[in-house]
C-alpha positions in Angstrom: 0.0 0.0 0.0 1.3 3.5 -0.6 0.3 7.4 -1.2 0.1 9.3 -4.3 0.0 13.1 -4.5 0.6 16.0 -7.2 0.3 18.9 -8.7 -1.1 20.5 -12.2 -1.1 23.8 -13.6 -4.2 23.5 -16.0 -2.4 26.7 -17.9 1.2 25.2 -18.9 2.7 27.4 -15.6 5.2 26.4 -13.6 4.9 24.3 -10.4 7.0 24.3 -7.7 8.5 20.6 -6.7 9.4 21.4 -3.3 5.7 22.1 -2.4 4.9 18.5 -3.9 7.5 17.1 -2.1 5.9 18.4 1.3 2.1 17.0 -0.2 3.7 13.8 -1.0 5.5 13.4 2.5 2.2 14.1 4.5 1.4 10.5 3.3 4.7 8.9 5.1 2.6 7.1 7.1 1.0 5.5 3.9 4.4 4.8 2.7 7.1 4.7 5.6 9.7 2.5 2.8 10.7 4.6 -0.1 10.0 8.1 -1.7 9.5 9.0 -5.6 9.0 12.2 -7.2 8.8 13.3 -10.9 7.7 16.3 -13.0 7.4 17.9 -16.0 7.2 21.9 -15.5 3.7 22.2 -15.2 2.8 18.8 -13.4 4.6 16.9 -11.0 3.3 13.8 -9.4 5.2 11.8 -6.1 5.2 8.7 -4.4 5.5 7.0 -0.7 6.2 3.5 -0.5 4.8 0.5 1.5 6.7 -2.7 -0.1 4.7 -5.5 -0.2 5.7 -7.2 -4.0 9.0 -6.7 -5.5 10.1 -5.2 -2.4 14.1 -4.3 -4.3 12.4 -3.3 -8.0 9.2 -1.6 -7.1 10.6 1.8 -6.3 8.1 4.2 -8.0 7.4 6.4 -9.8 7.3 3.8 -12.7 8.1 4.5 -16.4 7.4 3.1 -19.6 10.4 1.8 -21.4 11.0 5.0 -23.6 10.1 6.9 -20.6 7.6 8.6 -22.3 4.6 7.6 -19.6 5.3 8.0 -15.9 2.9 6.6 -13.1 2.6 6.1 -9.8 -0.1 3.8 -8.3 -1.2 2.9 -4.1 -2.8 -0.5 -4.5 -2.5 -4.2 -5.3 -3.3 -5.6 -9.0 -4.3 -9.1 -8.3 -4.8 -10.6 -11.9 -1.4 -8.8 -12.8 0.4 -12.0 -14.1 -2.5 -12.8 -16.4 -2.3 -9.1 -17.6 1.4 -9.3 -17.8 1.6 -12.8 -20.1 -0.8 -11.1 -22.7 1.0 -7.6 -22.6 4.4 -9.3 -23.3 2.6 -11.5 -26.0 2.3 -8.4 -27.4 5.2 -6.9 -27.0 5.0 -5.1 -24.4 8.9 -5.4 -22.3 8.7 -5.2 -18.1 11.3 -3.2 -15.7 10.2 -4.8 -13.0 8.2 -7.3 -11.4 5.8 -4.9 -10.0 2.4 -5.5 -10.6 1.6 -1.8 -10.8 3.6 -1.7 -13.8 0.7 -3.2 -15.7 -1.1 0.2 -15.2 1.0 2.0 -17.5 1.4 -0.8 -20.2 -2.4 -1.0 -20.2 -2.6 2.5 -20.7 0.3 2.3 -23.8 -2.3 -0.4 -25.6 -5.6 1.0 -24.6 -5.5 4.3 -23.5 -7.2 5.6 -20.4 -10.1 2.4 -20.8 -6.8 0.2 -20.0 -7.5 0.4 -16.2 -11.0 -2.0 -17.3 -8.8 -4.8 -17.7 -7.4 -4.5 -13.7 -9.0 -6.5 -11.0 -7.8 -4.9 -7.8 -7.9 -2.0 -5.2 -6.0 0.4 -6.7 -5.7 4.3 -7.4 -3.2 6.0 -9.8 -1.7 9.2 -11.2 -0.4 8.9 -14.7 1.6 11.3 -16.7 1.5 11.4 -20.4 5.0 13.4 -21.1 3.9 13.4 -24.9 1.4 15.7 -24.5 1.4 16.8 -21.0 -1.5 15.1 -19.9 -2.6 13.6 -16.1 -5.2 10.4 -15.7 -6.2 10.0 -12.2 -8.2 6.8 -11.7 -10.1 4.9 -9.3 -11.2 1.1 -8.5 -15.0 0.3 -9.0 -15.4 -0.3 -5.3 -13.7 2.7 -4.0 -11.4 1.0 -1.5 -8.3 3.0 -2.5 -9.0 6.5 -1.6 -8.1 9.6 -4.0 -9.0 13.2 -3.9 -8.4 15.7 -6.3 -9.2 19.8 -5.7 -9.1 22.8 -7.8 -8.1 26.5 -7.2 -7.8 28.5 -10.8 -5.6 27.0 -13.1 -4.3 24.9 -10.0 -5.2 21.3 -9.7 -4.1 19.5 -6.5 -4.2 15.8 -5.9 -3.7 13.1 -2.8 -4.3 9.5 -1.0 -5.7 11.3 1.6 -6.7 15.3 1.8 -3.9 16.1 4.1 -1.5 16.1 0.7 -4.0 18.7 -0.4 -4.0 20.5 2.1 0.0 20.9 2.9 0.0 22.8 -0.5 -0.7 26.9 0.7 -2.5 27.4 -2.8 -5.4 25.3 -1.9 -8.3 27.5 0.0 -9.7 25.8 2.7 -13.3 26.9 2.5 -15.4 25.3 4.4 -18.8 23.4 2.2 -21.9 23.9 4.8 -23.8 21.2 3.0 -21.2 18.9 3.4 -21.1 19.8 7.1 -25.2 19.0 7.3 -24.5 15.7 5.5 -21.9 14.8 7.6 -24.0 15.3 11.0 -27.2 13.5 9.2 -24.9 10.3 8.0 -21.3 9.9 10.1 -19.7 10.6 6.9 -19.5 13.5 3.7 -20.8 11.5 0.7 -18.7 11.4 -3.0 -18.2 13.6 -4.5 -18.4 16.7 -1.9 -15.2 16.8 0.8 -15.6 18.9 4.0 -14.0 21.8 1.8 -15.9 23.5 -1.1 -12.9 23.6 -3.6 -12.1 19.4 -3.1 -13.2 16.5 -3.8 -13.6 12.7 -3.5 -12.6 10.7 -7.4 -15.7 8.7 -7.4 -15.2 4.9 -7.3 -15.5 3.7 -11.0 -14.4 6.8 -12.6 -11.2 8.4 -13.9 -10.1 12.0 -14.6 -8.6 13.2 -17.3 -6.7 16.2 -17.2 -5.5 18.0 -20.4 -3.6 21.6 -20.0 -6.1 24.3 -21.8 -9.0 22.2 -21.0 -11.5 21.7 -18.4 -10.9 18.3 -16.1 -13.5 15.5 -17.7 -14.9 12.7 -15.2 -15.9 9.4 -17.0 -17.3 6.8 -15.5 -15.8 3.3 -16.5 -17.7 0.9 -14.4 -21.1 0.1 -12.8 -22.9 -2.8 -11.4 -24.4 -5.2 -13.9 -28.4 -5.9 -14.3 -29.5 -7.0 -10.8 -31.0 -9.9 -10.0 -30.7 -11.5 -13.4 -29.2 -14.9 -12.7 -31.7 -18.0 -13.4 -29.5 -20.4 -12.1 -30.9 -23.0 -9.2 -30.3 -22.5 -6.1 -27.9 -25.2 -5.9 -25.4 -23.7 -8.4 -25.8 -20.4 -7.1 -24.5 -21.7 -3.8 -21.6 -23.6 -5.8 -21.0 -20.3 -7.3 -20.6 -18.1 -3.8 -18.6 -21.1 -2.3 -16.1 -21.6 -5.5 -15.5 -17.3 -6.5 -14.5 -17.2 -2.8 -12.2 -19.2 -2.0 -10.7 -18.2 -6.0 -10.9 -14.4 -4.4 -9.4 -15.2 -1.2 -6.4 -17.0 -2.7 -5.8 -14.3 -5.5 -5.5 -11.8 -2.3 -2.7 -13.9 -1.0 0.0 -12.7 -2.9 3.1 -10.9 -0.6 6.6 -10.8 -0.3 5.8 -9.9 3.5 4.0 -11.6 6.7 0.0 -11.6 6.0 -3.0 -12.4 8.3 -6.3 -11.8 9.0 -8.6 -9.8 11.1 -11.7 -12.1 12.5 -14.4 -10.2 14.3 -16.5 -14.3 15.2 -19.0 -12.5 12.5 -19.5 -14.5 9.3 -17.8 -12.1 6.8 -14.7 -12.3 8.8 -15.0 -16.2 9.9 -15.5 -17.1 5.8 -12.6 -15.2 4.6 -10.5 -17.2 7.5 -11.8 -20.0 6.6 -10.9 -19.8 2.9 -7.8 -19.2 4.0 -7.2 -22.2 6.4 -8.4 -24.5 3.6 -5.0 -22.9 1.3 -3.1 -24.5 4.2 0.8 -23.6 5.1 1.5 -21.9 8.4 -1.0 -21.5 11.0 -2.9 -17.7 9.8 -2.0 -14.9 12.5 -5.8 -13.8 13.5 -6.7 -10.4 15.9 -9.5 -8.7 16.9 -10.6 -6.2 20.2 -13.4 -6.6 22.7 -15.2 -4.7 25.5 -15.8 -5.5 28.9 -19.2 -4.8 27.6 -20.8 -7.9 26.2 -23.4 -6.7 24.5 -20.6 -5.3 22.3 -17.9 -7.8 22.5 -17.4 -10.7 20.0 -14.1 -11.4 21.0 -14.9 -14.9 22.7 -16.5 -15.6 19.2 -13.6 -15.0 17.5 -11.6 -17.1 20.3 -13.9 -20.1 19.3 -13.3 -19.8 15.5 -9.2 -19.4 15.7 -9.2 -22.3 18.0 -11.0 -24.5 15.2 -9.1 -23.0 12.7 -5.9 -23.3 14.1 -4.8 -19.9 14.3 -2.5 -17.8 15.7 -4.9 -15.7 17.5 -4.6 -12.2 19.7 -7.6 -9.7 21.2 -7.3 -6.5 22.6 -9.8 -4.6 24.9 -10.6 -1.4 23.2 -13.1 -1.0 26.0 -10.7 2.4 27.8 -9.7 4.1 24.4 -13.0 6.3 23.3 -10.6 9.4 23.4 -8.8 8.0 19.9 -11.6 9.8 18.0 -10.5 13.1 19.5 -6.8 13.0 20.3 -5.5 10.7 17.2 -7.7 9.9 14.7 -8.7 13.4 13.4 -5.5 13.4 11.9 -5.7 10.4 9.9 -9.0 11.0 8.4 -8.7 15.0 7.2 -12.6 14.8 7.3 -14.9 15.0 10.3 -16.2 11.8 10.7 -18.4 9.4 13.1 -18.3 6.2 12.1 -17.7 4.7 16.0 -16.3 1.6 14.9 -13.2 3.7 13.7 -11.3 3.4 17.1 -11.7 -0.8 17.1 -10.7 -0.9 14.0 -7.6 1.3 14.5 -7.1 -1.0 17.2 -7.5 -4.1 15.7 -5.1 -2.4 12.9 -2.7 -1.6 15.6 -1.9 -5.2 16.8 -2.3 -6.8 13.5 0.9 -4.3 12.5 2.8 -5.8 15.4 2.9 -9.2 13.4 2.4 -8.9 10.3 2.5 -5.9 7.0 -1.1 -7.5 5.2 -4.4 -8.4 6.5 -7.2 -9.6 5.0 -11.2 -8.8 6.1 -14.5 -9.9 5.7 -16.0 -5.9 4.8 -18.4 -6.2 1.7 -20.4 -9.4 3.0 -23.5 -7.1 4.1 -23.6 -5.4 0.7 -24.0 -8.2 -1.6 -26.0 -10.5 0.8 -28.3 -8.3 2.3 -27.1 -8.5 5.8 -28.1 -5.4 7.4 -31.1 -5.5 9.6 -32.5 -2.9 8.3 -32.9 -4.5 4.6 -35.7 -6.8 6.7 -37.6 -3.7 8.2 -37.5 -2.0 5.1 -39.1 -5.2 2.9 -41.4 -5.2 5.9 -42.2 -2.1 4.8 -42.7 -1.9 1.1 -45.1 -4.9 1.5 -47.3 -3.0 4.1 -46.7 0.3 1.4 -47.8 -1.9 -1.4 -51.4 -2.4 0.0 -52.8 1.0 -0.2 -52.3 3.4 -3.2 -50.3 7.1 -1.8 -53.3 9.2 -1.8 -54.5 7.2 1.0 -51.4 5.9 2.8 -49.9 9.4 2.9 -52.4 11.0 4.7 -53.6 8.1 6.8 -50.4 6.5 8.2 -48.5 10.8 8.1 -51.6 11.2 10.4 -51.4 8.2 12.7 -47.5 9.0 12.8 -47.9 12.3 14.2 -50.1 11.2 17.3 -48.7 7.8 18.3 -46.3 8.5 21.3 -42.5 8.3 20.7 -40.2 5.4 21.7 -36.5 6.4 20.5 -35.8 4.1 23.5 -37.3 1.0 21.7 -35.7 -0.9 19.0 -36.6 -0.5 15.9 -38.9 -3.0 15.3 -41.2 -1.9 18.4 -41.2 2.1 17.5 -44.5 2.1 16.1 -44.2 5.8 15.1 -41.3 5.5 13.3 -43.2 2.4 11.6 -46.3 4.8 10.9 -44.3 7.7 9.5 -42.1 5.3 7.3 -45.4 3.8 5.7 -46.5 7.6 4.9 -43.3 8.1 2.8 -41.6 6.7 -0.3 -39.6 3.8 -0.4 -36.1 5.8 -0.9 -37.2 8.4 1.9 -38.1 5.2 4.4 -34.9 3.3 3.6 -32.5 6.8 3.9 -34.1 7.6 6.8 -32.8 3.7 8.4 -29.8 4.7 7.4 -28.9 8.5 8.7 -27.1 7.8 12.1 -29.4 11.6 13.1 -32.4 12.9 11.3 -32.7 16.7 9.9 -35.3 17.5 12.4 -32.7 16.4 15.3 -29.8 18.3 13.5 -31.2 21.6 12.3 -31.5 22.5 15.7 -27.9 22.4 16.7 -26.6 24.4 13.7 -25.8 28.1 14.1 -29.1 30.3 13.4 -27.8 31.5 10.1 -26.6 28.1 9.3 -29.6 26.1 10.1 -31.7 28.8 7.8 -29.8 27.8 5.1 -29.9 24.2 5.5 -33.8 24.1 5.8 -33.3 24.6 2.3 -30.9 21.7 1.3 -31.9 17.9 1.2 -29.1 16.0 3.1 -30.2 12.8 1.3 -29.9 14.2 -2.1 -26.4 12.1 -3.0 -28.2 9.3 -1.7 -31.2 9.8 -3.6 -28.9 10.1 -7.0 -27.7 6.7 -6.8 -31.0 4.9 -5.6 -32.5 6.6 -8.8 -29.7 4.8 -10.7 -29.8 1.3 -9.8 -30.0 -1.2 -12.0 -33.2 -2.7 -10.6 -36.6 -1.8 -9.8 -36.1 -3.9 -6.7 -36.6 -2.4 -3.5 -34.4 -4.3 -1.8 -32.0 -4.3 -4.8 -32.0 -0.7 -4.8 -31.1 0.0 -0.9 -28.0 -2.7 -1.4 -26.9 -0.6 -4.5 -27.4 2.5 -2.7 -25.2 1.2 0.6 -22.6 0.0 -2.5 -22.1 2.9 -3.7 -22.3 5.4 -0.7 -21.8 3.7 2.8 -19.4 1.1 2.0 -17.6 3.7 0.0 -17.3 6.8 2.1 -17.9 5.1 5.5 -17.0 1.7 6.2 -14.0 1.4 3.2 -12.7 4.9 4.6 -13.1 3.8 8.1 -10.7 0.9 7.3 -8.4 2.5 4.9 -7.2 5.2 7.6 -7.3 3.0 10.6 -5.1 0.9 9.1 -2.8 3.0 6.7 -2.1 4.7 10.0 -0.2 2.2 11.6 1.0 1.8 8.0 -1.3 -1.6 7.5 -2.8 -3.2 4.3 -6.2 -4.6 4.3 -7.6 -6.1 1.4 -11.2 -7.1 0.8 -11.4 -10.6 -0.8 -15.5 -10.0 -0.8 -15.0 -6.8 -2.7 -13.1 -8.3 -5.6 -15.3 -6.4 -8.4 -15.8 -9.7 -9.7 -17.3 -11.6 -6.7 -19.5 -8.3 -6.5 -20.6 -8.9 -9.8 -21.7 -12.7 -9.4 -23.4 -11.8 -5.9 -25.1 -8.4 -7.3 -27.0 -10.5 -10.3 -28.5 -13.4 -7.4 -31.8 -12.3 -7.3 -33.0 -10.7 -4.2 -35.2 -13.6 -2.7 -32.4 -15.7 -1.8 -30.6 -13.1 0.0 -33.3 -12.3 2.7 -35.9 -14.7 3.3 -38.7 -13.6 6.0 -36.3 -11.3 8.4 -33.2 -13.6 8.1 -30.5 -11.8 5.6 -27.5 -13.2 3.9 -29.5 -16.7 3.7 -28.0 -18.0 0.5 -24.6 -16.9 1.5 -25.2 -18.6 5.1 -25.8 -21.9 2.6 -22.8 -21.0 1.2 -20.7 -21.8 3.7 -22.3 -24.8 5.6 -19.1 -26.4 4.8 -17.1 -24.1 6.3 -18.4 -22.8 9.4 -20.3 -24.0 12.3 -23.9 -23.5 12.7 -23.7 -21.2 15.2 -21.6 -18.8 13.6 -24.3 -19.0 10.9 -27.4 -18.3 13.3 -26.0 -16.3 15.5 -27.8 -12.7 15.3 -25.6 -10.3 13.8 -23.7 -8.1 16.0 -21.8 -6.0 13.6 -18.2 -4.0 15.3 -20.0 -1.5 17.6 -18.8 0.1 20.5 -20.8 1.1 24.0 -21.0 4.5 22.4 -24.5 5.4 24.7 -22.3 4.8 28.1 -19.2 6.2 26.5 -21.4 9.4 26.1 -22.8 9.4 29.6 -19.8 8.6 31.3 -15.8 7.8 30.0 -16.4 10.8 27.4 -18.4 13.3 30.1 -15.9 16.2 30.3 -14.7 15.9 27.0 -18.6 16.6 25.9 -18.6 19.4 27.3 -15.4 21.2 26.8 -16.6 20.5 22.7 -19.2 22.0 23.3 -17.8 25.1 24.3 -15.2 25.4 22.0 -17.0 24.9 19.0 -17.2 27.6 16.1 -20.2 29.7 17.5 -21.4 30.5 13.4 -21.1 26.8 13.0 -23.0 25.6 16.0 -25.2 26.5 18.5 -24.3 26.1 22.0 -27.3 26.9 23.8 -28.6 24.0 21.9 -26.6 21.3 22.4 -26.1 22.5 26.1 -30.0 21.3 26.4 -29.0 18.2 24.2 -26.1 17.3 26.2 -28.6 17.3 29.4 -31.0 15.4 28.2 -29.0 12.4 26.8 -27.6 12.2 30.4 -30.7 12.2 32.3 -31.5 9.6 29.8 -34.7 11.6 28.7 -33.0 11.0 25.5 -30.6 8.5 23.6 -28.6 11.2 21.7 -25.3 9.3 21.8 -24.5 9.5 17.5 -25.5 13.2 17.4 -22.9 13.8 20.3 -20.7 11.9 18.9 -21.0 13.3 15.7 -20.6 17.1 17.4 -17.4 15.1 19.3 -15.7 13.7 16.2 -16.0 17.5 14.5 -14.5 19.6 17.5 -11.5 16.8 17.1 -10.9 17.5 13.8 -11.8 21.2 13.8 -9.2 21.6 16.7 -6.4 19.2 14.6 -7.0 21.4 11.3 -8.2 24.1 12.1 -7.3 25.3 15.4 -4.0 24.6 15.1 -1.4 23.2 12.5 -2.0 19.3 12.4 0.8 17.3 13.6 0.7 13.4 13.6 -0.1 11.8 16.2 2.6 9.1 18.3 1.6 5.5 17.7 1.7 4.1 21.2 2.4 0.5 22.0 -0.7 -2.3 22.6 -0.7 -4.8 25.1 -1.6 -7.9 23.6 -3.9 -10.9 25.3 -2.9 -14.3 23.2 
């Protein structure tokens, strides 16, 4: 794994290497092996290091054998020997044994639609030197990050924002609907960044920058037809079974120490078990716990690495809810408040003691229809189905508004939330499950000004974009394309690419390799959740492979005690946020009478304090002062 970063002057001017130098070494923790840099006059593009294959040859950037195409790439090509064998077949001549090479010979033969041929997590900068051009590109799935911004004629690029942001050129206005989003979903959705002038390379695209033209976005990839394959059953199961393990085993390849993290979920336990079945030494496993079993997996996990054989080691995370102010603000560049951020920095932590690689079971959700919430919402649309919307609207908006409030309750016993869901539309109802807070519970905490503004703005908008887009009329087709191509992306797959890049980890995704996505997206919907149980067909899948309990037991997911956090371990630092934050951002008065009612327990208003929490952390690491990275301290380990 690495970081890529550079600089473009859209006008043929001059850019300065020194100041890509200092973007490129904000990454070093991306990249603590090796540096690169190179540059034409008005682009120069740089490179840090994490060996992992060809660890003597791969120094980047890379060139093409007349030098005439320079590239430098942050991610692992996994069908790079097949791509290789045909390139040289057509005489195409290798300078190393990296498999980012292939980028730029792909590119030599094809152009920019090369980068269709990769199967990988990958994102690159490539510099045409013939004419001057940049193409910054992206994997479908988004798990390599890259962010591009644009001041003028300047165009700034980066792994992470911070390589943005170490450039003085780049203005660091704040986007106030990115800050709404944020609050209403953990997370800024793709394209927007915190900053108006930045932002995210949508997964599946690339970027084509010419000097004396204007930047062009194409998209190169999208799912296929959902729910389109007529198969039986049987060979459907065959399918999931075989693609895995062929996934799994195409991840292993590494010229340094790999394992695995195993949360005892089934995502996790599946990808371990693939990878016990490709034998050789015993895997190295890890995961965290809390003293706090309603949240702790761990002796799950304990269960799984004992029948597996592996090399196991936990962690209690349960005393370190302060990482989300004191060191992971720096990491992420973003606000954001995803909880599950500080176990799975932990997790990253120890896994780094042992070994450079680890594989994990993220993606399993997505194209198996594991969230509980898929259920409630097919619930739903059934009950929506019965009565045409000029009589649901008004009868269930009206038995919504007087049926007492339970935010206490679970889900499936808040009766008003059930009534008010059954008065909207389908996307409304489903975006509505997913926002960690709801407008009506954020408006009132933004600065008056602000929260005039905002009235105005639809925080689900993105979201709405891409469940207009799928390729299904599917309900439940549509909610797991939606969660494809925003949550996964811009929450969970930046939660893990942070966490772990900060302790200068690699995690790959066998369950995200495109093509595994691919076969899973076109299994129709009905054998993914049956009644209220999700991932059924995948659960089939591995009968083989896992014990029954691991496939009936409810899922837990990697969540933290964040309501006694709030109430208690996180107490003062609450309120000194509160004070501190930016008074035409926020206001105080507000989330002083928040803050009281969460801890009298009138209230469960844990996510929007965390939320408010997770900003002041990041405002104070870039804005109230200049960021510095953080110390990596030491983990004690329980084998």
């Amino acid at each position: 794994m690495c970081g890529i970063a550079g600089w473009m002057k859209l006008d043929g001017g001059a850019v300065d290497p020194r100041l890509v130098e200092a973007m490129r070494d904000t990454l070093e923790h991306r990249g603590p092996d090796d540096a690169g840099l190179f540059g034409l006059p008005h682009a120069q593009i740089g490179h840090r290091r994490l060996s992992i294959i060809d660890l003597r040859g791969g120094h980047q950037p890379l060139f093409s054998r007349d030098r005439s195409i320079v590239a430098v790439v942050n991610g692992e090509i996994y069908n790079h020997r097949e791509l290789r064998a045909a390139l040289e077949r057509e005489g195409a001549r290798f300078s190393t044994g990296s498999d980012c090479e292939t980028v730029i010979h792909l590119y030599e033969r094809y152009g920019p639609r090369g980068i269709e041929r990769l199967r990988g997590m990958f994102a690159f900068a490539l510099l045409d030197t013939r004419d001057g051009r940049l193409l910054l590109g992206r994997d479908r799935l988004g798990i390599k990050p890259l962010y591009w911004a644009r001041s003028g004629a300047d165009v700034f690029f980066g792994s992470e924002l911070k390589a943005v942001l170490a450039n003085p050129r780049f203005p660091r206005r704040l986007e106030p609907r990115a800050l709404y989003e944020y609050l209403c979903l953990r997370y800024v959705p793709a394209p927007r960044t915190i900053y108006a002038d930045a932002w995210k390379l949508p997964a599946g695209h690339y970027l084509e920058l010419v000097p004396g033209q204007e930047p062009r976005l194409t998209r190169y990839w999208d799912l296929p037809e959902m729910g389109t394959d007529d198969d039986p059953e049987e060979r459907l199961v065959e399918k999931i079974d075989g693609l895995l393990e062929e996934c799994v085993r195409s991840h292993l390849m590494s010229e340094v120490p790999l394992g695995a993290f195993l949360s005892g979920g089934l995502d996790s336990s599946a990808v371990v078990a693939c990878l016990a079945g490709a034998g050789g030494e015993p895997i190295k496993t890890c995961t965290v716990g809390f003293s706090d079993r309603a949240h702790d997996e761990s002796r799950y996990a304990a269960e799984l690495a004992a029948r597996f054989g592996t090399d196991h080691r936990s962690y209690d995370a349960s005393a370190d809810p302060l990482l989300a102010r004191t060191t992971l603000p720096w990491f992420f560049d973003e606000p954001f408040a995803d909880s599950s951020a500080v176990p799975t920095y932990l997790v990253s932590r120890l896994a780094r003691e042992r070994v450079t690689v680890a594989l994990s079971g993220d993606g399993g959700d997505e194209n198996f229809a594991g969230y509980r919430r898929y259920a409630f919402d097919a619930l739903e649309n059934r009950w929506r189905s019965r009565l045409p919307g000029f009589l649901r609207r008004p009868l269930f908006g009206a038995l919504g508004a007087l049926y007492p409030k339970g935010d206490r309750l679970p889900r499936a016993l808040r009766a008003k939330t059930l009534l008010q869901n059954l008065a909207r539309d389908p996307f409304e109802a489903y975006a509505r499950s997913v926002a960690s807070n709801l407008p009506e519970w954020v408006l009132p905490i933004l600065a008056p000004d602000l929260r005039a503004q905002m009235r105005e703005v639809d925080p689900f908008a993105t979201l709405r974009e891409h469940y207009e887009r799928a390729p299904s009329r599917d309900p439940l087709e549509r909610a797991m394309y939606l969660d494809l191509k925003t949550n996964l992306v811009d929450d969970i797959l930046t939660k893990v690419d942070r966490a772990s890049m900060a302790v200068s980890l690699e995690v790959r995704v066998p369950l995200l390799d495109h093509v595994f996505v691919e076969m899973a997206a076109r299994i129709p919907a009905r054998y993914k959740l049956r009644g209220m149980e999700g991932k059924a067909i995948f659960k089939q899948a591995m009968v083989r492979r896992l014990p029954a309990d691991t496939l009936t037991r409810r899922k837990q997911g990697f969540t933290v005690p964040l309501t006694a956090w709030t109430r208690s371990a996180l107490e003062g630092e609450l309120d000194q946020a509160v004070e501190s934050l930016p008074s035409e951002l926020f206001d105080r008065a507000a989330l002083r009478s928040v803050l009281a009612e969460h801890r009298s327990g009138r209230r469960d208003a844990a996510e929007l304090l965390w939320a408010v929490l997770c900003f002041d952390g990041w405002w104070s690491c870039h804005h109230r002062r200049a960021p510095a990275r953080p110390s990596r301290p030491s983990v004690a380990v329980h084998p």
